[in-house]
C-alpha positions as CSV (number, residue, x, y, z in Angstrom):
1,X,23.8,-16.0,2.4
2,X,25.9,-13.7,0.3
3,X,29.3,-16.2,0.0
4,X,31.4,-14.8,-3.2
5,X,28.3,-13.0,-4.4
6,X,30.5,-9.5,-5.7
7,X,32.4,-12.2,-7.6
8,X,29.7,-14.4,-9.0
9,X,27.5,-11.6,-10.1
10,X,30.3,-9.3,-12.1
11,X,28.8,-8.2,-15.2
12,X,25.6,-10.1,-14.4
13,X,22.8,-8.5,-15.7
14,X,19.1,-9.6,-15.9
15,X,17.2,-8.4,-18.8
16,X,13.4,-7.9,-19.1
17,X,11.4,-6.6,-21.7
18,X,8.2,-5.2,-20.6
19,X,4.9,-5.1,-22.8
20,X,1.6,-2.8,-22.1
21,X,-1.1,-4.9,-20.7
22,X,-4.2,-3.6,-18.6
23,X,-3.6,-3.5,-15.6
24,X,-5.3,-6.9,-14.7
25,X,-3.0,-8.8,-17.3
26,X,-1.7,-12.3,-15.8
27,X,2.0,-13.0,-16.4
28,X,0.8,-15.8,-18.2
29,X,-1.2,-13.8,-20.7
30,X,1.6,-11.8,-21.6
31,X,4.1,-14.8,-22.0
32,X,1.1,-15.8,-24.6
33,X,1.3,-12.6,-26.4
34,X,5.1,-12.0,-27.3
35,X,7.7,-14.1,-28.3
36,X,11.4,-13.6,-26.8
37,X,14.5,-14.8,-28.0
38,X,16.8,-16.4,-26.7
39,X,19.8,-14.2,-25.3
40,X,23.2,-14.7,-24.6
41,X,24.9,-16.9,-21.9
42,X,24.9,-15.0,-18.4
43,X,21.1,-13.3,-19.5
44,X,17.7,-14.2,-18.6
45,X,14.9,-13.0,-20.6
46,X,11.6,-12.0,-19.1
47,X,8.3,-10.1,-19.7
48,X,6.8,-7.8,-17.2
49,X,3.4,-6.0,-17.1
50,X,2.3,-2.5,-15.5
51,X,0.2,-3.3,-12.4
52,X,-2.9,-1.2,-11.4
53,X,-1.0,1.1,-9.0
54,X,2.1,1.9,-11.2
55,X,4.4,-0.9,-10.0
56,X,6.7,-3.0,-12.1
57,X,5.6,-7.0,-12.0
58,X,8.2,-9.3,-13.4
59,X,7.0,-12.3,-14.7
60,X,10.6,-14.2,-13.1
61,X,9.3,-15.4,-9.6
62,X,10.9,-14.4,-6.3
63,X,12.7,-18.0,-6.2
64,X,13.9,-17.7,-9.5
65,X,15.8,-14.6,-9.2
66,X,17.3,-15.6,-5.3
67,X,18.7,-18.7,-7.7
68,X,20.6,-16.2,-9.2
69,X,22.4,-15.1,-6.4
70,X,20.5,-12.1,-5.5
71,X,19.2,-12.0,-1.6
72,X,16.9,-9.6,0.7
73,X,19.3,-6.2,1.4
74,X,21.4,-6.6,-1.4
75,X,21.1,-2.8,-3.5
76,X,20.7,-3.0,-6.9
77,X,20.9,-1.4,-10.2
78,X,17.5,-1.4,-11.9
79,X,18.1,0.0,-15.6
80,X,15.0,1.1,-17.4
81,X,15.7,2.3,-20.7
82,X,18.1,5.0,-20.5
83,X,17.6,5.5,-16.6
84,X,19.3,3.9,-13.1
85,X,17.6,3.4,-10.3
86,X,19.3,2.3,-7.0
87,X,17.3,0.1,-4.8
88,X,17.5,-2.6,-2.3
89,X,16.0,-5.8,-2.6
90,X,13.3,-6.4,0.2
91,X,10.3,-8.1,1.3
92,X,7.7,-5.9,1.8
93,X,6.8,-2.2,0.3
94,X,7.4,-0.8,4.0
95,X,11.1,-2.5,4.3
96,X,11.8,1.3,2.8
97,X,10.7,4.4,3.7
98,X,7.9,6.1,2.2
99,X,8.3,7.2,-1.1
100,X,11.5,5.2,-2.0
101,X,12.1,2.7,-4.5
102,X,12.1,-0.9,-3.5
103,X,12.9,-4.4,-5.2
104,X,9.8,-6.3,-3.6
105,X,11.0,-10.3,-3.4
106,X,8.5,-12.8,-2.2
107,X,10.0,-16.0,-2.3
108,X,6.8,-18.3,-1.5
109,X,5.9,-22.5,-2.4
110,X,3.1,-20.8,-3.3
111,X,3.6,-19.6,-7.0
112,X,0.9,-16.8,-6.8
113,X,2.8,-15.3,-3.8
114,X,6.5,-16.0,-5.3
115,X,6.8,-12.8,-7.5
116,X,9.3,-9.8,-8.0
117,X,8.1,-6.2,-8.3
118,X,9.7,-2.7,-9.1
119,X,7.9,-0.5,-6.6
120,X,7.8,2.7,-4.7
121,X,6.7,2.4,-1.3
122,X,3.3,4.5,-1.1
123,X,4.3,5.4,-5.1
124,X,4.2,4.9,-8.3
125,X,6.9,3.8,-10.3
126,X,6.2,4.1,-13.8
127,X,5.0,7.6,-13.3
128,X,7.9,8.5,-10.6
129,X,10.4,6.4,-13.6
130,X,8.5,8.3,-16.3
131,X,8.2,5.4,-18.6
132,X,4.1,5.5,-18.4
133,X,1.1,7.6,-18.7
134,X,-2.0,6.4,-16.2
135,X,-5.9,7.1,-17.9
136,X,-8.8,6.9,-15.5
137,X,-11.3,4.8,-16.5
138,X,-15.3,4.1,-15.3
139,X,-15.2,0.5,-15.2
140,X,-12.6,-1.9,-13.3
141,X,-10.0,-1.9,-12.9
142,X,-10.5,2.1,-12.9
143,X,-6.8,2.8,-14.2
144,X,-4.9,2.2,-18.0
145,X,-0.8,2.6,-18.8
146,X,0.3,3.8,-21.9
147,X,4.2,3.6,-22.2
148,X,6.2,7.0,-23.6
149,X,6.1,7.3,-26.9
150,X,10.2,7.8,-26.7
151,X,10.2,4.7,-25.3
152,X,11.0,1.1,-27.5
153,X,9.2,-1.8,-27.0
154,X,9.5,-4.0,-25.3
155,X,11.2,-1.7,-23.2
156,X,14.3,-3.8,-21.9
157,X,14.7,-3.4,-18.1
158,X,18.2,-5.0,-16.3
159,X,18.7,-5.8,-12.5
160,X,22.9,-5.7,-11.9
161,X,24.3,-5.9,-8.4
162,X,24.9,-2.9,-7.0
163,X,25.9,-3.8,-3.8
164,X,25.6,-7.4,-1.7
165,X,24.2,-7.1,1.3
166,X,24.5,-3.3,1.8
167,X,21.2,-2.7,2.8
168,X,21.0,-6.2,5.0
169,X,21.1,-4.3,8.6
170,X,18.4,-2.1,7.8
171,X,16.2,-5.1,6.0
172,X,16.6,-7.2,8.5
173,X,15.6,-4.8,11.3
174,X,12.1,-4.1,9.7
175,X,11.4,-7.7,9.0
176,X,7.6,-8.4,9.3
177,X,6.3,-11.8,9.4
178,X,2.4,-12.0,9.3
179,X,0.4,-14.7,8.6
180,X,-3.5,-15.6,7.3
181,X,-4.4,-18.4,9.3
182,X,-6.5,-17.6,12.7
183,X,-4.9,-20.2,14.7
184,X,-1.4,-18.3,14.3
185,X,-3.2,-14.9,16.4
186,X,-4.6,-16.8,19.8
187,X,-3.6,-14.2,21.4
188,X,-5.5,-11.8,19.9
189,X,-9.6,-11.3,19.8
190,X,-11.1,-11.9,16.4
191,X,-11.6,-7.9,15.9
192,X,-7.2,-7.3,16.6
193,X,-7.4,-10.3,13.7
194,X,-9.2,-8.1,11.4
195,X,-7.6,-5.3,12.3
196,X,-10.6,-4.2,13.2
197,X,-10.8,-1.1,16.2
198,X,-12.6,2.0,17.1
199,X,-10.5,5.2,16.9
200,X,-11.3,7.8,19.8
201,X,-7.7,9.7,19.4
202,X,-8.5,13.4,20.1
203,X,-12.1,15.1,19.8
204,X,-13.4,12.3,18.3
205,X,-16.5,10.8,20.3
206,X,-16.9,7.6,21.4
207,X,-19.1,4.9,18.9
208,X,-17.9,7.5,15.9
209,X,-15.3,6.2,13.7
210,X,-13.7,2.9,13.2
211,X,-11.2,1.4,11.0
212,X,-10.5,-2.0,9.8
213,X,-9.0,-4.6,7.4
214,X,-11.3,-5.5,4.4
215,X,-14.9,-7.2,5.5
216,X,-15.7,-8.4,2.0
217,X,-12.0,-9.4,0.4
218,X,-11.6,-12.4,1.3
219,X,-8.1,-12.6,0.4
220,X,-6.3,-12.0,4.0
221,X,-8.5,-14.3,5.8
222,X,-10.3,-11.5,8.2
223,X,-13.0,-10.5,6.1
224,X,-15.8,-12.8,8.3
225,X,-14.0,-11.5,11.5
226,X,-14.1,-7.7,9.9
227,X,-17.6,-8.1,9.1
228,X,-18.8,-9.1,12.3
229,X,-17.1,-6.6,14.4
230,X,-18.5,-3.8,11.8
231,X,-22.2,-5.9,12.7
232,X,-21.6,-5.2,16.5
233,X,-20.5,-1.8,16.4
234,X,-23.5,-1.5,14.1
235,X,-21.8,0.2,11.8
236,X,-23.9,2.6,9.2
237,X,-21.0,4.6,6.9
238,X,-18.4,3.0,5.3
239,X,-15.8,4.7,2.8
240,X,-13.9,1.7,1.0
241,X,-10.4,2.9,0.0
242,X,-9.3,-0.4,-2.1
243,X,-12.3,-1.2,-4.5
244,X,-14.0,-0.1,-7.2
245,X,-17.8,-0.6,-6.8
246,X,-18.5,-3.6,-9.5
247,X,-15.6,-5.7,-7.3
248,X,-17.4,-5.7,-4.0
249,X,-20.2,-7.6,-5.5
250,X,-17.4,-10.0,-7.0
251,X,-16.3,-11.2,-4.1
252,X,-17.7,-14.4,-2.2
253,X,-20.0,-14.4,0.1
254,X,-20.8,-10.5,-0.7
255,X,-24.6,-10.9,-1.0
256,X,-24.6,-12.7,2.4
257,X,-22.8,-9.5,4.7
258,X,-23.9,-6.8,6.9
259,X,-21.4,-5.0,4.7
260,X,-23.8,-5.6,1.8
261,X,-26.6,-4.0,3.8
262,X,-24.7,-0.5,4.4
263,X,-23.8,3.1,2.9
264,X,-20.9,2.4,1.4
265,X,-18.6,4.5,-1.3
266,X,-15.9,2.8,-2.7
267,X,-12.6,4.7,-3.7
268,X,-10.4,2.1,-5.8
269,X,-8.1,5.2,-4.2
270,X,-4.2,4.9,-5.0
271,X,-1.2,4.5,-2.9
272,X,0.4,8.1,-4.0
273,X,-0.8,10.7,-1.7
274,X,0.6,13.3,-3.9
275,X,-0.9,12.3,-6.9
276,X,-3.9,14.3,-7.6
277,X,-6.2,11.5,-8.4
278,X,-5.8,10.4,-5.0
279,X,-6.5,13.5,-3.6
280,X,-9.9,14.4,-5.8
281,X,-11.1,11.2,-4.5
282,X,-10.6,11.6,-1.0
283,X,-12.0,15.1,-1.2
284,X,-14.9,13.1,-2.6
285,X,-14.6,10.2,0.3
286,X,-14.5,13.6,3.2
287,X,-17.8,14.8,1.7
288,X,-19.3,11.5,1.6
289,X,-18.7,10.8,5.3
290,X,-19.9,14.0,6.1
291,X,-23.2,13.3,3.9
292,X,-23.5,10.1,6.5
293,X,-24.9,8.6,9.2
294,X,-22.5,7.1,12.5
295,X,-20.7,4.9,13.4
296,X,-18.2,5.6,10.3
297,X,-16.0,2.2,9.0
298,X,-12.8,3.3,7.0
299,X,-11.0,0.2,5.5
300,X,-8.8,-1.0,2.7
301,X,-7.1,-4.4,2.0
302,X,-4.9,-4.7,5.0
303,X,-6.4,-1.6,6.4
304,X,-2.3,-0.7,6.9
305,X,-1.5,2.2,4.2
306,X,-4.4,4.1,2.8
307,X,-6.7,3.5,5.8
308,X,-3.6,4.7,8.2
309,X,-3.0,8.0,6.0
310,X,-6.9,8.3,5.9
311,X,-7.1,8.0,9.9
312,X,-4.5,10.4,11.0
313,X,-5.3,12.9,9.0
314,X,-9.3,12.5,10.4
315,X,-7.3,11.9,14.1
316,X,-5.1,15.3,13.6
317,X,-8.1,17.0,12.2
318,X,-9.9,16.2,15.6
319,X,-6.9,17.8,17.9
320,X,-5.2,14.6,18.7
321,X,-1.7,14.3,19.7
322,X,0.9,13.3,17.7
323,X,1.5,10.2,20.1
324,X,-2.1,9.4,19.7
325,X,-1.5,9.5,15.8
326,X,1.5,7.0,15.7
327,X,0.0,4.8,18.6
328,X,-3.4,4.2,16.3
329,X,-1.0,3.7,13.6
330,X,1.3,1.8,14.7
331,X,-1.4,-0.7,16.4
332,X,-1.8,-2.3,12.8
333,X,1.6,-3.4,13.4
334,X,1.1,-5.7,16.5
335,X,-1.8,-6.9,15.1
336,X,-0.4,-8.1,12.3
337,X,3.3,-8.7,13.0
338,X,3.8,-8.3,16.7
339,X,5.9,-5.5,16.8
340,X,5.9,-4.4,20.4
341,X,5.4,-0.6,21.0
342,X,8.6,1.1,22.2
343,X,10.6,-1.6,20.3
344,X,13.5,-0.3,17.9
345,X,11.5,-2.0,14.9
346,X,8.4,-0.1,16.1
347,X,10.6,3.3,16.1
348,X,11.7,2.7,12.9
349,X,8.6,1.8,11.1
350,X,6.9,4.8,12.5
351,X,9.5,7.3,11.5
352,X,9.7,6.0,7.8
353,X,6.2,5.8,7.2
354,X,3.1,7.4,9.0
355,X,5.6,10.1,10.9
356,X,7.5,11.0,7.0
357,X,4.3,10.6,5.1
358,X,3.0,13.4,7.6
359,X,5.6,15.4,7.6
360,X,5.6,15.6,3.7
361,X,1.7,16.1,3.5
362,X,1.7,19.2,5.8
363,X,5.2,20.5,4.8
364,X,6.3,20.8,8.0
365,X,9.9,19.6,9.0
366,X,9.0,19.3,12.5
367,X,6.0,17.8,13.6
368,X,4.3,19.2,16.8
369,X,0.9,18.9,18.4
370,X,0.2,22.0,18.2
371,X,0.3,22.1,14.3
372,X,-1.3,19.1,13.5
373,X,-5.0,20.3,13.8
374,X,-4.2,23.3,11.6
375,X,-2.5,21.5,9.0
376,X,-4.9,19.0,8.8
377,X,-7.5,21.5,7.7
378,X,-5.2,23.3,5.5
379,X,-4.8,19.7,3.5
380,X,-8.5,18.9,3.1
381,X,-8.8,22.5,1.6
382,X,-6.1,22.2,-0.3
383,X,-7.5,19.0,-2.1
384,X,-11.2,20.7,-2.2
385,X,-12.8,19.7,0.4
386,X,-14.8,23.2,1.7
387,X,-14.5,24.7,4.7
388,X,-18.3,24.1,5.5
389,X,-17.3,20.2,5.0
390,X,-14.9,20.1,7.6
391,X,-16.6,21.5,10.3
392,X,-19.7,19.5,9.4
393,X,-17.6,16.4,9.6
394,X,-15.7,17.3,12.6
395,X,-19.1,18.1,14.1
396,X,-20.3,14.6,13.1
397,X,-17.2,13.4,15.0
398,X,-16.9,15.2,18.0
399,X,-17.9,13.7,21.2
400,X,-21.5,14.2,22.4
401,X,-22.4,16.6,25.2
């Protein structure tokens, strides 16, 4: 896969300029807005537009730039403007660990699937690269990029071999194949589908808190499956970590849910748990919970990254053990991809993402059980959610006598 590639890629250098668009901006739209010249032999010329969580989305496809010569673990050079970035080339956000750059690769028949994407893995790269400002806005998309001024545009942007193959061993041990068709999950129950389960990790009592994929986006396929698993467990509560409120009603066959019929408070929250955006609105989602009524339904797209983070920090809150923590987490795993618990992929994922992403939350080096109750309360103050807040939520959780 990577025959004579250090030969055939010297000096090779991709170049991309990059416009401001909102963040909803199509490819296509921007190829309509700019004209780019030609450029030398040994060049290709692209545009690229700032997507709603801070990554980088070229408008070259995934297929296109493996025709180059580049392949999944190669390490790269990613120049943007005056700046290097060393990255490998992967499939997924999580083929890193959290908080690292990534060269996202999807290389799919299906051409909205086939993309390429500068990214940080539970980040934001054009704030962490410092080549764009983020507004908050009240309507949808609920976010708007503003390059540096010191910045020229179309700010050109270059992907150079760094390295072929020198992250392959590690790509290829956290490969994750998933699917959205039903029939590929037999063994699973239509809830595991949808990602959908009941948390009782710790204090928490039973018929309390659940978690699960999106009921409404109809996008992974297990929206239906979510949304009848959140009718039988009769859920009442639901914080909604993906969407801002005009997109649930955007979505087909919205009006027709039980989702539709409940409490809900969407988020649009980020993927940056350091970014303090993120944590004013899930100060906001903590008191919101604790304003409502049980069973509680926490949920993003995938109901992977934000809803994990969200979950163990409610699970460490309620005295659960770290191995109850990872095992919840980790769950979304096998549901998805199969990875079997104990495996080496299974260690590894859980060490790079929901075991570092705790570790850098609480600042604590090691991570005990002992500790994790503590510093799950020292968080929630420390983004503003009052004392009187957290015990009224953990009250709402805790088992009844």
């Amino acid at each position: 896969m990577h025959k004579n590639l250090a030969a055939v890629l010297t000096g090779l250098c991709l170049v991309f300029c990059l416009l401001v668009f909102s963040p909803l901006a199509s490819p296509a739209l921007a190829e309509e807005a700019a004209e780019i010249p030609e450029e030398s032999m040994g060049t290709v010329t692209e545009i690229a537009y700032i997507q709603k969580y801070g990554n980088l989305v070229l408008s070259i496809s995934g297929t296109e730039l493996q025709d180059q010569g580049f392949a999944y673990g190669d390490i790269v050079t990613v120049h943007v403007g005056d700046q290097d970035f060393l990255m490998p080339i992967a499939s997924d956000y999580s083929d890193v660990d959290q908080g690292e750059m990534v060269l996202r690769m999807q290389v799919q028949e299906d051409l909205d699937l086939d993309f390429v994407v500068v990214a940080v893995n539970m980040g934001d790269f054009a704030t962490q690269a410092g080549i764009a400002t983020r507004s908050i806005m009240e309507e949808a998309p609920g976010y708007l990029w503003t390059y540096s001024e010191d910045l020229e545009q179309p700010v050109s942007v270059s992907i150079e071999m760094n390295e072929a193959g020198g992250y392959y061993d590690q790509w290829l041990m956290r490969q994750l194949v998933r699917t959205n068709h039903r029939e590929d999950y037999e063994g699973l129950s239509d809830a595991e589908y949808a990602n959908f389960r009941e948390i009782t990790a710790g204090n928490i009592g039973a018929g309390k808190l659940y978690r699960s994929s999106s009921p409404i986006n109809p996008s992974l396929n297990r929206n239906q499956e979510a949304d009848a698993a959140a009718r039988e467990a009769r859920i009442n509560t639901v914080l909604n970590l993906a969407d801002f409120t005009e997109d649930m009603a955007s979505y087909e066959g919205y009006q027709d849910s039980y989702y539709a019929t409940l409490d809900v408070m969407a988020l649009n929250l980020g993927i940056d748990s350091k970014d303090p955006e993120f944590q004013r609105s899930l100060a906001d989602g903590i008191r919101f919970l604790n304003s409502g009524e049980t069973p509680f339904l926490i949920h993003c797209n995938e109901g992977k990254d934000r809803s994990g983070f969200v979950c163990a920090i409610l699970e460490c809150l309620m005295g659960a053990t770290l191995d109850e923590v990872v095992d919840d987490y980790m769950l979304t795993y096998y549901n998805y991809y199969s990875v079997e618990m104990g495996s080496e992929q299974w260690e590894a994922i859980a060490r790079s993402n929901v075991l570092k992403i705790l570790s850098s939350t609480f600042q604590e080096e090691e991570l005990t059980d002992d500790i994790l109750a503590i510093s799950a309360e020292e968080y929630l103050e420390s983004i503003g959610v009052s004392v009187e807040d957290i015990v009224g939520l953990k009250t709402r959780l805790e088992e009844e006598e």
